[in-house]
N, C-alpha and C positions, 0 to 999 in steps of 0.2 A: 382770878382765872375761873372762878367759882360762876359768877352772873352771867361772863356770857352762855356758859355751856348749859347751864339754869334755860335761859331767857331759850337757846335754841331747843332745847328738850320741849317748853311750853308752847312756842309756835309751832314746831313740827306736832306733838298730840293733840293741841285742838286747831289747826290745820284738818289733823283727820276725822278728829269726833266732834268737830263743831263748835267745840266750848264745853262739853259736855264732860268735863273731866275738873278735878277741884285744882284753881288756876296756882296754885303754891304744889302741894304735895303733886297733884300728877295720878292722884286716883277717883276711880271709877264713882260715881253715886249712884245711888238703889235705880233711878230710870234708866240708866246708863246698863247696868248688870242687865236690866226686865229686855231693852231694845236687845243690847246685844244678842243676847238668848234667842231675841225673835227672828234676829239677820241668821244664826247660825241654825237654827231650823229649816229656815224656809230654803237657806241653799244648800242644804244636805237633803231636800225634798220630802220632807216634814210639815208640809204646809198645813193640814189639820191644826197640829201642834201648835204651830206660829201664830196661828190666828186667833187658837182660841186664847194663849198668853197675850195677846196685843188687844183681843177688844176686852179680857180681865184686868187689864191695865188702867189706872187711872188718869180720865181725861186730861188731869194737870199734868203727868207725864209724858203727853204726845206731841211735844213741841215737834218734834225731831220730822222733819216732812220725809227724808232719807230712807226710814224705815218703811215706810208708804212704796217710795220707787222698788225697792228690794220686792215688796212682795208683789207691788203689780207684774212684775219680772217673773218672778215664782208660778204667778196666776197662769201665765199668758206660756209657761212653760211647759206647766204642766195640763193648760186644757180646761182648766177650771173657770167657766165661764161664771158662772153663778157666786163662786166666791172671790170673783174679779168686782162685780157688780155692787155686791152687800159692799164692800172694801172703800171702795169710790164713794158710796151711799152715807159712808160712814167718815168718809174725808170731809164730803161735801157737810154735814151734821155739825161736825167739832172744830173745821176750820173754814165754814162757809163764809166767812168776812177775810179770809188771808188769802189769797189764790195760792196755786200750788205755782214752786219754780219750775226754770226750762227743764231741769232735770229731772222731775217727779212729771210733767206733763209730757215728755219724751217717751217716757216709760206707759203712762195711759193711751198715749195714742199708737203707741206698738201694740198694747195688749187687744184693744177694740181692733185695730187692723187687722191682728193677728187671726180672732176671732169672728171675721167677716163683717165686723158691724161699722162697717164703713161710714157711712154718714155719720155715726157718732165719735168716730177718730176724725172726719173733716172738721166735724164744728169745734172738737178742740186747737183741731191746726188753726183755722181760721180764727180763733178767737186769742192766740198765742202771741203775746206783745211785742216777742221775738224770737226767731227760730234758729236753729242751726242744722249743717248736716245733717244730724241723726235724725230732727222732726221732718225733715224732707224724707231723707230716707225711708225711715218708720210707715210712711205715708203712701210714700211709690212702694214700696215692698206690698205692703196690707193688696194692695190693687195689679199687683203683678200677678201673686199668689190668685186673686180671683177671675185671670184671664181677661183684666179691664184693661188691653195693652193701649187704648187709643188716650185713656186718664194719666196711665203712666207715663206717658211721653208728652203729656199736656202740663201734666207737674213739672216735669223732668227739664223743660223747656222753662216754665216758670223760674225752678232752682238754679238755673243756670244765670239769670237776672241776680239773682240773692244772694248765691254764695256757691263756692267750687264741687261738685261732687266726689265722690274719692268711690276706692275698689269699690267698695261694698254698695254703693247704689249703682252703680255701671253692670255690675254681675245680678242685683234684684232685675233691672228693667230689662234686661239682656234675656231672663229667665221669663219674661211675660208674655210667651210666644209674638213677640214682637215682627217676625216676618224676616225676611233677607233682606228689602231694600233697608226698613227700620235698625234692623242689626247690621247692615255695612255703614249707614251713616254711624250708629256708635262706637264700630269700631270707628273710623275714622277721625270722631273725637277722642278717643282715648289716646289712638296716635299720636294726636297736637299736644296732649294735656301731661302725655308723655308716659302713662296709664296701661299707656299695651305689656310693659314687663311684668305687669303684676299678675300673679300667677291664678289669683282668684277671676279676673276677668278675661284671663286667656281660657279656662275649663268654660270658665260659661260662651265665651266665642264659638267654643267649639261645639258645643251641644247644640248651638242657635244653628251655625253653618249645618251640622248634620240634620239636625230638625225640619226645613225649611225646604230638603231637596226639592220640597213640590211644589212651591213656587219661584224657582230661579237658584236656590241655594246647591249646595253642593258637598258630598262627604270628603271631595279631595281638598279643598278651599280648609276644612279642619284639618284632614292631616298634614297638609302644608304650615298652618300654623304650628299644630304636633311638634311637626321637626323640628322648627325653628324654635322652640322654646328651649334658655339654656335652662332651665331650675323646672321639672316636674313632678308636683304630689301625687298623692295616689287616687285624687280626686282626677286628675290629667289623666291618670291613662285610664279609668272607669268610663269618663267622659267619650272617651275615643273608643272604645272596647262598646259600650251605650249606643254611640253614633254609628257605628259600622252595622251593628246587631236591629238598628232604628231604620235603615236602609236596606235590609234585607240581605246583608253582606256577610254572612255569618263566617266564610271563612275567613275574610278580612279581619273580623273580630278576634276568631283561634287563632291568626298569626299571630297579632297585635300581645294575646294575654301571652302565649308562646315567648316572647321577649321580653313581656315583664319579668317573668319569672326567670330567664337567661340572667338579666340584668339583676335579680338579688331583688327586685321591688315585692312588697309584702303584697296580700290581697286581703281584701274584707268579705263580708255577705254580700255587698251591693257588685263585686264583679263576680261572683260566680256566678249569681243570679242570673247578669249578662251574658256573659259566658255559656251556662244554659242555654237561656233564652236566643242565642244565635246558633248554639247547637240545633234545635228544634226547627229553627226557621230556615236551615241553609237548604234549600233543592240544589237536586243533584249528587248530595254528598254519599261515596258509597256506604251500604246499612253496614256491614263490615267494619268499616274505620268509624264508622259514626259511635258502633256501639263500645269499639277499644278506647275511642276517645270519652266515651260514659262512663268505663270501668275507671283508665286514670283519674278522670278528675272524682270519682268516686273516692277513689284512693288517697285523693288531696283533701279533700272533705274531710274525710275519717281524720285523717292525720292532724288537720289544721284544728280540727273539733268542731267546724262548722254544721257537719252533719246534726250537730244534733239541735241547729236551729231547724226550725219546723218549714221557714222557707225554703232554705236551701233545699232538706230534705223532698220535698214538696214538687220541686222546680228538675229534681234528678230524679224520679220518678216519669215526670212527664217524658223527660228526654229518651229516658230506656225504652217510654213506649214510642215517644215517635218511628224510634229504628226498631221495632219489632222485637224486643227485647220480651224475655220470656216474661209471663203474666204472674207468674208464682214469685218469682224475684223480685217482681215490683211491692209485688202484696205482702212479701218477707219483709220489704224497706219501708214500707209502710207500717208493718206490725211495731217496727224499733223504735216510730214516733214515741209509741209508748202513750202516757198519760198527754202529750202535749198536741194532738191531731185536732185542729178545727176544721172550720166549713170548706175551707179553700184544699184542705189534704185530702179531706172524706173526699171533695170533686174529682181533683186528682188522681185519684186512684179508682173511683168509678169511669173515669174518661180512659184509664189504660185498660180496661173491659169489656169499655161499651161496646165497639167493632166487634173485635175477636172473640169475646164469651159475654154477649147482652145478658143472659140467663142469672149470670155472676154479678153483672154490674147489679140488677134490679136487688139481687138478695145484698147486696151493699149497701145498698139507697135505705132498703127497709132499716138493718142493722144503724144505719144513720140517725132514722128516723128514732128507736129505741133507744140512743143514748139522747135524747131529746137536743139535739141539735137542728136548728133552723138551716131549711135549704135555699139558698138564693137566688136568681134568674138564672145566674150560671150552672148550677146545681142541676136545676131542673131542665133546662136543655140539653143538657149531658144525659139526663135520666132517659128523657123522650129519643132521643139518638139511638140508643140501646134496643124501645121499645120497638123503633124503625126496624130491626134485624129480628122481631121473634113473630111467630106465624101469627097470630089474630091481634084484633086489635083493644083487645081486654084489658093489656097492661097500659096503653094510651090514655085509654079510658079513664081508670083508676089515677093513674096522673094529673091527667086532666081535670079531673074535678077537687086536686086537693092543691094545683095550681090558680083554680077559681075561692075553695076555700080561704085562702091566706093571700089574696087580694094582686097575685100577680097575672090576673086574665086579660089586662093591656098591657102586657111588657111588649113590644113587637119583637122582639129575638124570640122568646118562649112561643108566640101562636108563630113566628115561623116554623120551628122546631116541631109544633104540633103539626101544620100543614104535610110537613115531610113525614111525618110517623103515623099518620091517616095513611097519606098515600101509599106508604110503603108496603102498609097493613091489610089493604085492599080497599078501605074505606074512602074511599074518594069522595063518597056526598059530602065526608064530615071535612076533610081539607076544605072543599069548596062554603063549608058553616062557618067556619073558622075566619078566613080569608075575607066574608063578607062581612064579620062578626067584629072585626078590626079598628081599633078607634085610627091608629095612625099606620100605614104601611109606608116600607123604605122599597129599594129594589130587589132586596132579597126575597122578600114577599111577595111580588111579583114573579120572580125567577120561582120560587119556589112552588107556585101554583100552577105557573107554566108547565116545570118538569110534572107534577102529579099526570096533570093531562095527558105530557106525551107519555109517560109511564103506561097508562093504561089505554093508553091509542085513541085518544077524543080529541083529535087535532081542530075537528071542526069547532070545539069548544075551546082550545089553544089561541085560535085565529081569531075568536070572536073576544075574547078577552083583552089578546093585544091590542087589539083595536082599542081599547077604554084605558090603555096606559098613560101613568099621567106623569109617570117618570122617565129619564132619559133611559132604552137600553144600555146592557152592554152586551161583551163575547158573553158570558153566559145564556142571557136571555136569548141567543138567536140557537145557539147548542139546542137548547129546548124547543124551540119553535122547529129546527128544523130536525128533530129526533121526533118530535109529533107528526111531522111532513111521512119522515120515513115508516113510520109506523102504523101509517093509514093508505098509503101511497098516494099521498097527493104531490108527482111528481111539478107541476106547473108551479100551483103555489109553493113547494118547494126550493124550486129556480129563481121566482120573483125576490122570494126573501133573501136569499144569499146573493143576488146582484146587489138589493137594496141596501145589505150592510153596509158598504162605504159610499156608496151614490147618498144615501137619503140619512143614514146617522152615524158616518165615518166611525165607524167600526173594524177594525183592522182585521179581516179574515185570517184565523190561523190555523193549524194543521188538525183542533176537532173540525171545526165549520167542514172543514174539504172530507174531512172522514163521512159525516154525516150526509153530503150533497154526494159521495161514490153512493153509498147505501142507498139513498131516494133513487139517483139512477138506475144502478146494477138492482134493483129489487123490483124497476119499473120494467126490466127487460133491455132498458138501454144502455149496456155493459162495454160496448164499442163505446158509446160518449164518456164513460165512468173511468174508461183507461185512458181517454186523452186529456178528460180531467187530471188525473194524478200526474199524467206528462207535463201539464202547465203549471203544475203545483210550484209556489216561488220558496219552499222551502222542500226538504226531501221528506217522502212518505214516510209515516211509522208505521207497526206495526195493527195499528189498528185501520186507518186504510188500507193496507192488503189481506187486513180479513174480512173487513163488510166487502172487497172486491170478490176476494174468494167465496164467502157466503151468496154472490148473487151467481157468481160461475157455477156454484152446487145447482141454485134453483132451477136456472135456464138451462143448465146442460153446455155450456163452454168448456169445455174439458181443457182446449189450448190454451187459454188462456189463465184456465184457473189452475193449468202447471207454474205458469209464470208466477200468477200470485202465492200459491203455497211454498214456493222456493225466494223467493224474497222473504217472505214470513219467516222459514226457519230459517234463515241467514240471521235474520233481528233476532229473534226469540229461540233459537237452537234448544233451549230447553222445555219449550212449550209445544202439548202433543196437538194441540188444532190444529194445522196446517198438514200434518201426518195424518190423523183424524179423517177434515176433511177430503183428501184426495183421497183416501183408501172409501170414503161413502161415494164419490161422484163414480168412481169406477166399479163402482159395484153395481149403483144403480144404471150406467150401460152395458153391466155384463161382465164388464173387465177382470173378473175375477184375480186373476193369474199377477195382473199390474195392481191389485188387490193387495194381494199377498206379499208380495215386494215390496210396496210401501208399508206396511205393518213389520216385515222384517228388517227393514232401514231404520225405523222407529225402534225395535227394540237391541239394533245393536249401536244405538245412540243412544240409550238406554233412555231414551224416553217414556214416561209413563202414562196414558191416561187416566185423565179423572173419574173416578167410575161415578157412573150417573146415581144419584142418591135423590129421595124424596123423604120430607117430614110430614106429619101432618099432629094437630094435636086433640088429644080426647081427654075431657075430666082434667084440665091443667098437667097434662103429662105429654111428653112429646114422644113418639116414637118415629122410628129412622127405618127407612126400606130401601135397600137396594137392589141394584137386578138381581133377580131370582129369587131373593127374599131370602135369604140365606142365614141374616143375620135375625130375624123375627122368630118366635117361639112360638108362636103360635100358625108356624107355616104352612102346613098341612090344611087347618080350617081355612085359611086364606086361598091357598088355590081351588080348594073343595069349591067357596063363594063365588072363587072366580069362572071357573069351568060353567058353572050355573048363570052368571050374570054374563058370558062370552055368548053362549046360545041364547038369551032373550033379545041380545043386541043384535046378531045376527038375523034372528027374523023381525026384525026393523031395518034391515038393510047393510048392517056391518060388513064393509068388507076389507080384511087385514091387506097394507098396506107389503108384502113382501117382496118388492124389488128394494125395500131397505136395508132387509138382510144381508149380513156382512160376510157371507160363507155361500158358496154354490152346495147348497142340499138341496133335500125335497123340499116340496114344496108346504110338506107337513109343519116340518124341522123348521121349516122360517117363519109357520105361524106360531111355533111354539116358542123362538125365541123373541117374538114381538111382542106377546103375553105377558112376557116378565121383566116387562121395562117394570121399572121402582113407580112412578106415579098412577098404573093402575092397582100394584098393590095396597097403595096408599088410602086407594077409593076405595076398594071392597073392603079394607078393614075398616075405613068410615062407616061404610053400609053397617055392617055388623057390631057397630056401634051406634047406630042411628039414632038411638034414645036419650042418650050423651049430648047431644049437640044444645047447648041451652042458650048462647049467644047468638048475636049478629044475625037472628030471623033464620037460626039452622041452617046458612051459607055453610057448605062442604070447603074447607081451604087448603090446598095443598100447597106446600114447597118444592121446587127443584132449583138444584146447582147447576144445571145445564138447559139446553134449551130445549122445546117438549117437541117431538119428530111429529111426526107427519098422522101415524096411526096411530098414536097416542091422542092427539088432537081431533081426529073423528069417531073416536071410541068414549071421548069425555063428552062430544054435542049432543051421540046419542044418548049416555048414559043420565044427561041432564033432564032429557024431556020423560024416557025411563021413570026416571024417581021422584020428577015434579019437582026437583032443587035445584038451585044454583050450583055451579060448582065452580070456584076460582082457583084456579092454578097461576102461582106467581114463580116463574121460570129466570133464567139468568138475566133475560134480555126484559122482558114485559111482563105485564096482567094480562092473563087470556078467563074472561067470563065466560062462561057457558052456564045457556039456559034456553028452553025451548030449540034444540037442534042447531040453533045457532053460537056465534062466538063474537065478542064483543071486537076482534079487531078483523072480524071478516075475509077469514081466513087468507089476510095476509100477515105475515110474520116474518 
């Protein structure tokens, strides 16, 4: 009874170790101890370790080809190209007269695949006496991974002559953006081959259907297979949670995780990230539910401990800011990273800044800078974003050249970014430096120079540019083209462009396009055409159509009509005072006083509130804030002093106060006194009395305002231009108004 259970102990051990065990007793010899050591190294991720014990090994001991696959395994796992190479270099050296078998050549043509080096995994395949699945596999995997989908499916066709495929090459080539017709035909073999149950090539089905919706595919085609599947990993519902979040479906996605979690299914990193990530991307969703839906899955985080990976973290940061979430609680959840904050959180948490406090973002970027961490195109477009929202164009500047420093001055994302933070900045010559300066532009760069244009009302320069486009429009580009139209009043060419949209580059006109063509009309005087425009409108007006209507009803004097338009307004926007605003200025400026007063009393027992008009301007890198009447400045008193003095020079050059603006039936005193204390002339005289200050931008005076600049504001600054011999730019809610030499760069239409 003794031999046979002998004889089966001796084939079952070197069965496993090769031979490599003493054929009687059944133990180890000294090569046998050295490999083993090497095998258990390398796959407890000790690779260092493994290697340097396998090349101190004596050549007589490296019969073992085994130990070879193990680490090329090891190599190709851990990313180690370099000691993939010497490895091979050193196969090739001690056993260059024995070739390697299927199994250790399996494993090299994985790791070179793995490692992009394609052509050196084919001439293995190619020179391989005989293959099997895996070298197929190995092969279409390496080529799927590098987006070569037309190789993969040329193999894959090949392997099918050879030998059968199974899940795991069905799910590579599936994964090689192979397209929709490409991935219905493979499903369709997996059906015959009988292959559709398996649960690895039903997730990747599902990612290819969701993937693909933009050329014929479709997200419902995955969650039909979804249902249909009896047996789901947590790779299935990621997939579908992925694919919804991939189509812009974000609350498809919330349901979807909403069920997992019903159903008891655990989650990893990779679906909350989703999850996120369709948080952020859903339009529509209210900021309310969006941000209790932040806190729960906050809550989930915490609890599950994922929080304290740096992505997650990262990724819930952005989402609190999509929905407005307070800026201190971001930067609280930020500080918890703690020691673990790289390039992509520093972004993160400057991009929840950037809008709302640019000022903060920039002192972040700096603080980035001082723990010497490198910024990357995304980084730095986020910075310039920021710089787009502060008065001069100083911090662009500074950017800009440390963007040229560190060799990202052809990224095209970044000079778009700089385009928009020129223009925003006042700097228009430099977007258009920029712009010509371009090794390669997309159509955002296009779109991008376009708005600069209409920004500052150079439509003739808008027009002439389009004309040299070499790319297809889209709705964008015409927004801008025809916001230039509006802001120079080129009503004709105005009209031409918006026929043209779908006559000449089937452009679907949508409710900006018709906002913008009311405004070129109603601003042209032709406010009758402007309202049977919105009549034909084939979708309902927003709120922003019935304020460029109302705003051309202010200019003309339609009084009837611009009742109609301010009562639609506040029907949309009940909480917003324009609409209140401007009816109480139209009836003021015919006298109305009385209907004056009424509509300001409706306003405040709607408790609606106006936004009081505020102006920045900055001196010596310091910003100060002026409001009417100057209330909040310390240095008040010398301001009006300047101002009284600088109101009578302008006067005997022709100034004369604008007082049918006035909001109150007083004297006539009383209304030029309350014109005086609009916020953007205080702004200028405390420029004046800083004049020495000015060391930038050729001593341009720059002003800020949050609303739009009236009427005697606008010919108190033409004069005040030619006055002091300076430029002076005011950047208002709506445009750039230049002024210099008596004039105004959008010709005093506004």
């Amino acid at each position: 009874m003794t031999r046979p259970a002998t004889r089966a102990c001796y084939i079952s051990i070197r069965s496993f170790n090769h031979g490599n065990v003493h054929p009687v007793s059944g133990a180890f010899t000294e090569p046998d101890r050295i490999l083993e050591r090497v095998r258990m190294l390398s796959t407890r991720g000790h690779l260092s370790e493994a290697l340097s014990l396998f090349y101190n090994t004596p050549p007589s001991f490296l019969h073992f080809q085994q130990t070879y696959a193990t680490l090329f395994h090891a190599c190709s796992l851990h990313g180690k190209l370099k000691e993939g190479l010497s490895l091979h270099q050193h196969m090739n050296t001690h056993f260059g007269d024995d070739p390697p078998d299927l199994f250790v050549t399996n494993h090299l043509v994985n790791m070179y695949a793995k490692f992009g080096y394609l052509d050196y995994a084919r001439n293995l395949f190619e020179e391989m006496p005989k293959r099997n699945v895996v070298s197929w596999t190995a092969l279409i995997s390496g080529y799927a991974q590098r987006g070569n989908c037309q190789e993969s499916f040329r193999l894959f066709s090949g392997m099918l002559v050879d030998c059968r495929p199974n899940e795991f090459t069905f799910a590579s080539i599936l994964s090689s953006s192979c397209g929709y017709v490409g991935g219905k035909q493979l499903h369709a073999l997996a059906l015959k081959m009988c292959l559709d149950v398996c649960v690895y090539i039903a997730n990747a089905l599902i990612s290819m259907y969701s993937r693909s919706y933009k050329c014929g595919g479709s997200v419902d085609e995955a969650w039909k297979l979804f249902e249909t599947m009896k047996f789901r990993n947590l790779v299935t519902w990621n997939s579908m949670i992925s694919g919804f979040q991939f189509c812009k479906l974000g609350t498809q996605a919330i349901k979807v995780f909403a069920e997992m979690r019903r159903e008891g299914i655990g989650f990893n990193r990779a679906t909350l990230l989703s999850v996120f990530s369709s948080l952020s991307g859903t339009c529509g969703l209210d900021v309310y539910l969006g941000l209790m839906l932040c806190v729960q899955l906050h809550c989930l985080s915490i609890k599950s401990g994922f929080i304290l990976e740096i992505e997650v973290a990262t990724a819930l940061v952005k989402a609190y800011s999509d929905f407005g979430g307070d800026t201190a609680d971001c930067y609280r959840l930020f500080l918890e990273m703690s020691c673990y904050r790289d390039i992509v959180s520093w972004t993160g948490i400057i991009t929840a800044f950037a809008e709302r406090e640019p000022e903060e973002a920039l002192f972040l970027y700096c603080q980035l800078r001082r723990e010497n961490l490198a910024p990357d195109w995304c980084t730095y477009s986020i910075v310039l974003k920021a710089c787009a929202g502060l008065m001069t164009g100083r911090n662009a500047m500074a950017v800009h050249s440390q963007v040229i420093r560190y060799g990202f001055e052809e990224d095209t994302v970044i000079s778009n970014a700089l385009i928009h933070a020129y223009s925003r900045c006042g700097l228009i010559f430099l977007s258009r430096q920029v712009f010509d300066g371009m090794v390669s532009r997309d159509l955002v760069s296009w779109n991008s120079i376009l708005k600069a244009y209409a920004l500052h009302g150079q439509a003739t320069e808008a027009l002439q540019l389009f004309s040299k486009m070499n790319v297809e429009p889209d709705s964008a580009t015409f927004v801008a083209l025809l916001s230039a139209c509006s802001h120079a009043g080129l009503v004709e060419e105005g009209s031409k462009i918006f026929h043209s949209m779908s006559e000449d580059h089937d452009v679907v006109r949508q409710v900006d396009h018709y906002a913008c063509m009311v405004d070129i009309l109603g601003r042209g005087g032709r406010v009758v055409e402007a309202e049977k425009l919105i009549s034909e409108m084939p979708m309902e007006p927003d709120s922003v159509v019935w304020s460029a209507l109302l705003g051309s009803c202010r200019k003309h004097g339609a009084t009837q009509l611009a009742e109609l338009a301010a009562a639609k307004l506040m029907e949309l926007e009940p909480e917003d005072s324009l609409g209140y605003v401007q009816m109480s200025n139209i009836y003021c400026s015919s006298g109305s006083f009385n209907k004056a007063g009424l509509i300001r009393k409706e306003m405040k027992g709607s408790r609606v509130r106006k936004e009081p008009g505020l102006s920045w301007i900055e001196i010596e890198n310091q910003v100060h804030e002026f409001a009417s009447g100057g209330k909040r400045h310390p240095q008040r008193e010398a301001i009006f002093s300047k101002l009284e003095g600088l109101i009578g020079q302008l006067k005997e050059m022709g100034y004369v106060p604008e007082t049918s603006l006035a909001l109150r039936d007083t004297e006539e005193e009383h209304k030029e006194e309350e014109l005086y204390n609009h916020s953007e002339k205080l702004a200028l005289v405390f420029a004046i009395m800083n004049i020495g200050s000015f060391r930038y931008e050729g001593s341009v005076i720059r002003i800020m305002k949050n609303i739009r600049i009236c009427v005697d504001c606008h010919n108190f600054m033409k004069l005040a231009s030619d006055l002091l011999r300076k430029e002076i730019v005011v950047r208002d809610s709506n445009r750039f108004h230049h002024f210099k030499d008596r004039t105004c760069s959008c010709n005093d239409y506004w």
